[in-house]
Every structure is written in structure tokens, then in C-alpha cells.
C-alpha positions as CSV (number, residue, x, y, z in Angstrom):
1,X,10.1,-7.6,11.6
2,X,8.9,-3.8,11.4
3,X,6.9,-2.6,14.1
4,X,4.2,-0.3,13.2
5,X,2.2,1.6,15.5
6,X,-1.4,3.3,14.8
7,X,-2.6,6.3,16.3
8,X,-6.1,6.4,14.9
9,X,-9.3,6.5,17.4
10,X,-11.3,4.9,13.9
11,X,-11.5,1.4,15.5
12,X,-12.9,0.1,11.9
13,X,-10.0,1.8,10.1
14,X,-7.1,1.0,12.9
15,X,-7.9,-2.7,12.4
16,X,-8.1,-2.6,8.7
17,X,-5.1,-1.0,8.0
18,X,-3.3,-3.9,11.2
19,X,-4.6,-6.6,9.4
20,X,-3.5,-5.5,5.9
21,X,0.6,-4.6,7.8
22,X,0.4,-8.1,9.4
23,X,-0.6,-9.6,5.8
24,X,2.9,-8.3,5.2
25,X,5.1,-9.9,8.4
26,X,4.4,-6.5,10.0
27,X,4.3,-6.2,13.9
28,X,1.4,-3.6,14.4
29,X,-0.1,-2.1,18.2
30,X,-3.1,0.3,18.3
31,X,-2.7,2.7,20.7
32,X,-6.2,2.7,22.8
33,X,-5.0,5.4,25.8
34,X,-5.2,8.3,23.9
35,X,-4.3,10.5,27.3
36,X,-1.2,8.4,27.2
37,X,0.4,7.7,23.9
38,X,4.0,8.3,24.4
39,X,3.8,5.3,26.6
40,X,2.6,3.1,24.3
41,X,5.6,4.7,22.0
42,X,8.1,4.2,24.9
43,X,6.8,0.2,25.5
44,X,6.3,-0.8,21.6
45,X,9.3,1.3,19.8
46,X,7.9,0.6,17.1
47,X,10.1,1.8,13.4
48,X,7.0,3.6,11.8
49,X,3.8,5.5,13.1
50,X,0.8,6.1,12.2
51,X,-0.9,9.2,13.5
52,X,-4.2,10.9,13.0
53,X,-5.2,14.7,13.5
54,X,-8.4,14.6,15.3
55,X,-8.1,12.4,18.4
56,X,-9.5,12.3,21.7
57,X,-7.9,15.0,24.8
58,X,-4.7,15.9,22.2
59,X,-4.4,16.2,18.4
60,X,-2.7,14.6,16.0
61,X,0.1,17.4,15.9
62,X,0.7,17.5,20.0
63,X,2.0,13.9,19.3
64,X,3.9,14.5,16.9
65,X,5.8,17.1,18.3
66,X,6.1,14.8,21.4
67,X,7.6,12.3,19.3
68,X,10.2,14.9,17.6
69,X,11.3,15.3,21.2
70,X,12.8,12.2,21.3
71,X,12.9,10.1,18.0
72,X,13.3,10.9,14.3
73,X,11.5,7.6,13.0
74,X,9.3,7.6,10.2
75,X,5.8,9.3,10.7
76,X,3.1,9.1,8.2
77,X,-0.3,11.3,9.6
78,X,-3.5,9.8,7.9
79,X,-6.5,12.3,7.6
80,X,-9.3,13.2,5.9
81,X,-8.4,17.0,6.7
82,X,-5.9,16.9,4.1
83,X,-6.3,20.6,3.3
84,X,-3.4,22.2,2.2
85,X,-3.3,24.3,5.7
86,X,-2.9,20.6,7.9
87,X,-0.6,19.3,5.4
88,X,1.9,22.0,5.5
89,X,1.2,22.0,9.6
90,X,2.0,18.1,9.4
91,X,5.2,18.6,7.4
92,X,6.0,21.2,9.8
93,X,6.0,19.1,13.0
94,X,8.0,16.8,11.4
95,X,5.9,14.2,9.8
96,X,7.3,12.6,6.7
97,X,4.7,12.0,4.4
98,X,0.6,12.9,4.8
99,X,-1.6,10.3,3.0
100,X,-5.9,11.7,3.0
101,X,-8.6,9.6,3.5
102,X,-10.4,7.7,2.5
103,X,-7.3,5.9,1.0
104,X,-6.6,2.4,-1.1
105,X,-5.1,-0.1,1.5
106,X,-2.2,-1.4,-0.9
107,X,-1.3,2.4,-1.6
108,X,-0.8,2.9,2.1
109,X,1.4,-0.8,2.7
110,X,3.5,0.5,-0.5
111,X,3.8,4.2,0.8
112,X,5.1,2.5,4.1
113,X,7.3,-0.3,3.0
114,X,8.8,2.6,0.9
115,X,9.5,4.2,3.8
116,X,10.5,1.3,6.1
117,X,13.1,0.2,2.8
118,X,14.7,4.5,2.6
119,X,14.6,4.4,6.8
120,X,16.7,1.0,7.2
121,X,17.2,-0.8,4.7
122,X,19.7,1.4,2.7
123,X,21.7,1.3,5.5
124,X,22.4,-2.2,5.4
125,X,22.7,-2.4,1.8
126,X,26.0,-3.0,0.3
127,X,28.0,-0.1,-0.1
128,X,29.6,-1.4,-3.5
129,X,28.1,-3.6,-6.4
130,X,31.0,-4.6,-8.7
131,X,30.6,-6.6,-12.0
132,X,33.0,-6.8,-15.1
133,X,35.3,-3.8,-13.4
134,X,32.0,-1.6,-13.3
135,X,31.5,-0.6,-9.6
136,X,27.8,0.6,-8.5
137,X,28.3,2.8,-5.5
138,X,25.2,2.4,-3.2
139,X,26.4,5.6,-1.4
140,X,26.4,8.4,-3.6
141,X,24.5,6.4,-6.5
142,X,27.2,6.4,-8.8
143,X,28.6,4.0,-11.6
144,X,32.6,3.9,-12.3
145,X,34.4,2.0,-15.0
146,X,37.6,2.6,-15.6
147,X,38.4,5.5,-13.4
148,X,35.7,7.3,-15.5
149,X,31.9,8.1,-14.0
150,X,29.2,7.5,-16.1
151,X,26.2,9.7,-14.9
152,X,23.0,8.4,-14.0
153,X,19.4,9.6,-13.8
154,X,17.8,8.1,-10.4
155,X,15.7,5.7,-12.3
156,X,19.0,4.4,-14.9
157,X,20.5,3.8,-11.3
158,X,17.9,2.0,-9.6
159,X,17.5,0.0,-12.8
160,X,20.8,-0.9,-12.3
161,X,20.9,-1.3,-8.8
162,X,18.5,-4.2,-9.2
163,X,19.7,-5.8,-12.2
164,X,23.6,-5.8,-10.6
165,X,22.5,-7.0,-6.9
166,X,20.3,-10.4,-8.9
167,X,23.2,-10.8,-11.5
168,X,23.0,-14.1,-12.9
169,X,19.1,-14.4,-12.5
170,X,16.8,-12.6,-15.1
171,X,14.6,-9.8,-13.6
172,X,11.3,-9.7,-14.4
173,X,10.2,-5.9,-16.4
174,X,7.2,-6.1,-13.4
175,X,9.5,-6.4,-10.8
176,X,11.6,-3.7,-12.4
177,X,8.5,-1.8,-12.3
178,X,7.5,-3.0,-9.2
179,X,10.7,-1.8,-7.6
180,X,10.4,1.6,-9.0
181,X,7.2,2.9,-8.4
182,X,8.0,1.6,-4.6
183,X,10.2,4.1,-4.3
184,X,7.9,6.4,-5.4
185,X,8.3,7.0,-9.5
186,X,5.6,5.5,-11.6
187,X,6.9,4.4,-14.4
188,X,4.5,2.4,-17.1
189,X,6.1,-0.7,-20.1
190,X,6.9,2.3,-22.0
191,X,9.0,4.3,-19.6
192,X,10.8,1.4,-18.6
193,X,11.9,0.6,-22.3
194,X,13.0,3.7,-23.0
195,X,15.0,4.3,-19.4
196,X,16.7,1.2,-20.1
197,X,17.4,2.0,-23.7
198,X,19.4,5.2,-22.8
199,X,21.2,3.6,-19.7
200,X,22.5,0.5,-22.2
201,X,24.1,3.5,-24.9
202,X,25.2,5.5,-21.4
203,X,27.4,2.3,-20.6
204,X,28.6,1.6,-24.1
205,X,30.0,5.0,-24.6
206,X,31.7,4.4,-21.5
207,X,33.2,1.1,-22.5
208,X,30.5,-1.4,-21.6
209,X,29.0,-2.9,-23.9
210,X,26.1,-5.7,-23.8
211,X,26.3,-5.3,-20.0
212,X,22.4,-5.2,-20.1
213,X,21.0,-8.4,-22.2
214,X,17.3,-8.8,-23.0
215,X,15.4,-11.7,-22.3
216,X,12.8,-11.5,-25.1
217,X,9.3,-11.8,-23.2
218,X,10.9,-12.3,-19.8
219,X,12.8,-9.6,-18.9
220,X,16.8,-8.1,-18.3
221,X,20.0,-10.0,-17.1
222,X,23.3,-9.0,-16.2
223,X,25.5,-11.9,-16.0
């Protein structure tokens, strides 16, 4: 279970946004010592933060720096002075992504779970995919066959990726979708047919052909 922790002195925005992260299996804390927020840091280590600019005693960017000092977890600063001036301060203390208000809740849970997924899931992901002698290498995002690379954009790949890691089970073209606009490209029916149209020619040229098979009104299946 992710632990998030919110450093926002809004208490009617602080308990929105913990009741929309525990709607998904999200451990969340508010921090309510605003003289003391490293502690609540120190006590919760929590994977993901939260953080506002204008807070009570120190700012939004004093924390951050404070939690450079000792941690390089994810932090997200939420603010309605999203100016360019604070968002290029924000990036320089070391946040990782700087989201204005007032914001749309499920844009913020799939800005963080897209987070969360590049910050620890990828490291537990299986290194290699292999299916008919093609080998998906999570690593470096590269597909072999044959001793021979076939190149891939970062949408054929993650196209891939999902289709190879539920071989045997049709995926859905929303979940495909679904998958990629979590990590962060927005793709539309459109897109997706024609992304998948060029990655099923780049692996017949290289020797594999039907690898991808259509599910007329469902969606894709490797099997």
C-alpha cells in the first residue's frame, strides 16, 4: 500500500484529495504541525508527497529542500501560484511534477499513480518478456528477434509491453488507452489504431508475423 502524505494547510482540499487516494488502497497522513513537518516525514515515510507553496511559519519550497536533504521520493507541489516563476522555482528544489489549482481530482490520482508506477513499480517489473523467440527487454525498452533489434517508438513499446505481459487474455483498446495516457501520452481510438498498425508491419519485417491478432470489437491478443 502507497503512503501519501499532504502538506496542504487547505483543510477542505487536504481531505478531499485523502479521501479520493484512500478510494484507491492509498495510505494518506495530513501533516497538521506545520512548524514541524519533517517529523511527520521522518514518522509516516510515506512514497509520495504532497506539498503546497504558501503554508504557515515556512513555505512550500523550505520543505522541499528539507526533504532533498534526505530523500529523493516523489514530490508533486500543488498551487494555485502556478506562474511560470514558482514552477521553475518548484522544479528547481527538486519537485517532480507541479500540478495548479483548482485541479480535477481523478487528474491528480492519475498524475500520482503515474508516478507511484515510474518510482517502484518498474523496478519490480520483469526484466524480460519472451514470446515466440521475440524478447521485450523491460530495461532498455527494446524488442529482439533473432539477434536482430526492431526499433520501437515509446508508445509501439508500451503497446507491446501490455499486450506481451497478459498474453493469452485479450486486452481491452480502453485499457490500452487507459495504460497510456497513465503514463502520461494521450492518445485517442485513432491514435491507437494507427500506433498499432505500424508496430504489427515493424514486427513483420522483422520476421513476425500475426504476433498481434485483432479481436473485432473487443480488442488485441497475443497468444
Amino acid at each position: 500500500m502507497y503512503k501519501i502524505l499532504i502538506v496542504e494547510d487547505d483543510e477542505g482540499i487536504a481531505e478531499a484529495v485523502k479521501k479520493q487516494a484512500e478510494m484507491w488502497d492509498m495510505l494518506v497522513k495530513c501533516v497538521s504541525d506545520f512548524r514541524n513537518v519533517m517529523s511527520d516525514f521522518a514518522e509516516f515515510d510515506p512514497h509520495l508527497v504532497l506539498l503546497d507553496i504558501a503554508l504557515p511559519f515556512f513555505d512550500g519550497y523550505h520543505w522541499c529542500s528539507e526533504i532533498r536533504r534526505v530523500s529523493k521520493i516523489p514530490v508533486i507541489f500543488i498551487s494555485s501560484a502556478a506562474d511560470n516563476m514558482n514552477i521553475i522555482m518548484a522544479v528547481n528544489m527538486g519537485a517532480d511534477d507541479f500540478i495548479a489549482k483548482p485541479f480535477d481530482g481523478n487528474v491528480l490520482m492519475a498524475k500520482i499513480q503515474a508516478m507511484l508506477r515510474r518510482t517502484y513499480d518498474f523496478a519490480d517489473s520483469v526484466p524480460i518478456i519472451e514470446h515466440r523467440g521475440a524478447l521485450l527487454n523491460t530495461g532498455d525498452n527494446s524488442l529482439t528477434y533473432e539477434n536482430g533489434k526492431v526499433p520501437l517508438t515509446k508508445n509501439e513499446y508500451r503497446i507491446l509491453f501490455v499486450l506481451m505481459k497478459n498474453k493469452g487474455n485479450v486486452v481491452s483498446r480502453e485499457k490500452l488507452m487507459e495504460h497510456l495516457w497513465e503514463t502520461d501520452s494521450f492518445v485517442d481510438e485513432n491514435t491507437l489504431t494507427v500506433n498499432v498498425g505500424r508496430l504489427r508491419k515493424k514486427l513483420e519485417a522483422a520476421g513476425l508475423a500475426d504476433f498481434i491478432e485483432t479481436k473485432f470489437g473487443v480488442g488485441y491478443i497475443i497468444q
